[in-house]
C-alpha positions, 0 to 999 in steps of 0.5 A: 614508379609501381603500377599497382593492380586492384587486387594487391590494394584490395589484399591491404585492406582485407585482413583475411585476404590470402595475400594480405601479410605479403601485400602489406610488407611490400607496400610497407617496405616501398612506401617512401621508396618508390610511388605507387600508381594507380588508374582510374579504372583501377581506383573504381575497381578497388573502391568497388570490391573494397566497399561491397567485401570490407564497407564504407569505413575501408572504402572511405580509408582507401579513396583517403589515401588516393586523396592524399597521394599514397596512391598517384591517380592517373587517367587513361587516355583514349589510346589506351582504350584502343590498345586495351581492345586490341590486347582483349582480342589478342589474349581473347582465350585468357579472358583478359578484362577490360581493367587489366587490358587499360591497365597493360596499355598504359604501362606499356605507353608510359614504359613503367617497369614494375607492377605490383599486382598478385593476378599472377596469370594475366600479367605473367602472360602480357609480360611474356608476350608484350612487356619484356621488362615488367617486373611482377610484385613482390 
């Protein structure tokens, strides 16, 4: 299972993202491998930067695959809110938003061991301080 961040889907859609060709390899080379997870949080976050940067013809092509599992959609739950608050306290200098915080909590309650992400600066400090095991990717 791969926990993946808004920022590495969005870097799939957008041929001119930075992260694009590397983005695409790993999620190419993973695909039938292993099952890439997102949370709701994150599937309107990506819709959101997808529609508004790329139009309705990606942000149609991306909430497809969600439909069709290339994506496994989970939800949050309420506990994962209340944790998310605490990690926006803890990491209150690093501006940690509201979607990361969700998103290191249910990892951490669900003890997912990889992430997919290229937000490099949050999941790197979270993993250090919080989750031993993640494994940041690609």
């Amino acid at each position: 299972m791969i926990f993946t961040d808004s920022g590495a889907i969005y870097a799939i859609f957008d041929k001119n993202d930075s992260n694009h060709l590397k983005a695409s390899i790993f999620f190419k080379n993973n695909i039938k491998k292993d099952k890439f997870l997102i949370i709701t949080p994150v599937l309107e976050e990506c819709w959101f930067l997808i529609e508004s940067r790329l139009g309705n013809y990606y942000s149609q092509k991306f909430l497809d695959s969600v439909n069709k599992n290339i994506f496994l959609l989970k939800e949050t739950d309420y506990i994962d809110f209340i944790n998310a608050l605490k990690i926006i306290k803890k990491f209150s200098d690093s501006k940690i938003g509201i979607v990361d915080a969700l998103s290191f909590s249910y990892i951490e309650r669900n003890k997912i061991n990889n992430a997919f992400t290229f937000d490099k600066k949050h999941y790197f400090l979270y993993k250090n301080k919080s989750i031993k095991e993640l494994k940041i990717l690609p």
